[in-house]
C-alpha positions as CSV (number, residue, x, y, z in Angstrom):
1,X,21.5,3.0,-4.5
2,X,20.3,0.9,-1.5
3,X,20.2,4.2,0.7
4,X,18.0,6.1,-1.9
5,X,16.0,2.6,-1.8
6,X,15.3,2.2,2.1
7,X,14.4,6.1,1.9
8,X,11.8,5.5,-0.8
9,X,11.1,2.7,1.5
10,X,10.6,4.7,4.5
11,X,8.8,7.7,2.8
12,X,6.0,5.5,1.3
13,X,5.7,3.8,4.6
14,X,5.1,7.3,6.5
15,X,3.0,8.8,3.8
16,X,1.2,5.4,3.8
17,X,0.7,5.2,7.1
18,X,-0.5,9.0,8.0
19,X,-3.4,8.9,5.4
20,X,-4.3,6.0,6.7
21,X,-5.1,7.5,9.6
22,X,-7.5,9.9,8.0
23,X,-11.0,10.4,8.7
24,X,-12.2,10.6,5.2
25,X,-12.6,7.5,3.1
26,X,-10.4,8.4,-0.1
27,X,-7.4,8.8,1.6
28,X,-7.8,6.0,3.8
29,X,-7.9,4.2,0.1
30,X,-5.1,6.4,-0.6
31,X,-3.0,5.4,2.7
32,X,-3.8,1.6,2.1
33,X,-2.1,1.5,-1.7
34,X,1.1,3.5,-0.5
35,X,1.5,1.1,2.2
36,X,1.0,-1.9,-0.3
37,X,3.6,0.0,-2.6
38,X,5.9,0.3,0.4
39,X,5.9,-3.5,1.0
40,X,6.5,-4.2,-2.8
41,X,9.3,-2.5,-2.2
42,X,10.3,-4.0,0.9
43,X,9.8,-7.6,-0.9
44,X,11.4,-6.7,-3.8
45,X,14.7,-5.7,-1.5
46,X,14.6,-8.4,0.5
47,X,16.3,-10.8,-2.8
48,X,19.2,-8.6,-2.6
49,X,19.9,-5.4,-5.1
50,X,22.0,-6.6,-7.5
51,X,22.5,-4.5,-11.0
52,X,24.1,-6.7,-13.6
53,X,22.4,-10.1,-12.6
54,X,22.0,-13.0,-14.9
55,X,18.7,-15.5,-15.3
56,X,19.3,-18.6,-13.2
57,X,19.9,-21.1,-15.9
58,X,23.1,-23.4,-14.7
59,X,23.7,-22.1,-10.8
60,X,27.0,-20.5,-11.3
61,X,27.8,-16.4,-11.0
62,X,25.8,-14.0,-9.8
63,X,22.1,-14.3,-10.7
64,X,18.9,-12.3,-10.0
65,X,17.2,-14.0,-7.3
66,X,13.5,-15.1,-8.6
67,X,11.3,-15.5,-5.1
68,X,10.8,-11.5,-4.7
69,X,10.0,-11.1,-7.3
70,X,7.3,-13.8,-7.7
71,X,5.9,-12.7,-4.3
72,X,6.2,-8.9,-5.6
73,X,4.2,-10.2,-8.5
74,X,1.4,-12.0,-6.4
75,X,1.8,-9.2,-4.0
76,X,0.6,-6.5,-6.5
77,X,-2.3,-8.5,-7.3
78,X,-3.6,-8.9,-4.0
79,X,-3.2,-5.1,-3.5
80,X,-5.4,-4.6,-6.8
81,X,-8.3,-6.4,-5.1
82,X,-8.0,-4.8,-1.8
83,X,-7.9,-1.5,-3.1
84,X,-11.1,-2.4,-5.7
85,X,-13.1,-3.9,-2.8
86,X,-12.1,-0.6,-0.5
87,X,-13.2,1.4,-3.1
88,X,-16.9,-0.6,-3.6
89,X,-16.9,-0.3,0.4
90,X,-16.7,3.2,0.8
91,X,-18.6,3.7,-2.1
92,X,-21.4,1.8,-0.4
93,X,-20.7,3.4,2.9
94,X,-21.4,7.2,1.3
95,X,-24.7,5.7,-0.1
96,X,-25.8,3.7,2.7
97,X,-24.7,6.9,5.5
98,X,-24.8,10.4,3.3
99,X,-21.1,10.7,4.7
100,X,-17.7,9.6,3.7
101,X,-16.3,9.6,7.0
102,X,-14.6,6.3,8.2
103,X,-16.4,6.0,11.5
104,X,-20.0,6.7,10.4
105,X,-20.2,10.3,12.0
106,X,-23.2,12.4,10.1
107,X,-23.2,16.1,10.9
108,X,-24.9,16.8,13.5
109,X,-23.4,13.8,15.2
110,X,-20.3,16.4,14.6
111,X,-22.0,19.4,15.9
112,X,-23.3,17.5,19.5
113,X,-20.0,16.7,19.8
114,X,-18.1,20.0,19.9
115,X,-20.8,21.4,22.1
């Protein structure tokens, strides 16, 4: 189970990370929520996988640890607002430029270029 986890892990990270690296605004977005997805994961991993854990109610046996997944919590909140206020940016962006390119190219800025 952990293997299948740190490959989840890994894949999200990757996919994350290459759209990212786009040059169109949505899958920047995109990019930005699969990485916030990986680290969730990553968080939530960090307490330990345990299958059959108990609520921590006297300290004794094996419990679920409850720090991941507050921070998982908190950590998918966060990610909400970044990705609404990326969304309102390049929303703003293509109304203020014409363009949903990430670094403000128009058109012809593209043709002069390949010249």
């Amino acid at each position: 189970m952990e293997s299948l986890y740190a490959i989840t892990t890994g894949v999200l990270s990757a996919c994350g990370l290459y759209l990212t690296l786009r040059g169109r605004t949505f899958p920047v977005v995109v990019g930005l929520t699969l990485l916030s997805y990986a680290v969730n994961l990553f968080l939530f991993s960090m307490g330990g996988l345990t299958t059959d854990g108990a609520v921590v109610l006297d300290g004794a046996g094996d419990y679920a640890d409850p720090l991941p997944q507050a921070l998982v919590l908190t950590a998918i909140v966060i990610g909400f607002a970044m990705t609404a206020f990326a969304v309102i940016l390049a929303m703003r962006a293509r109304g203020d430029m014409g363009n949903d390119h990430v670094d403000g190219r128009t058109k012809e800025d593209s043709e002069e270029s390949r010249r």
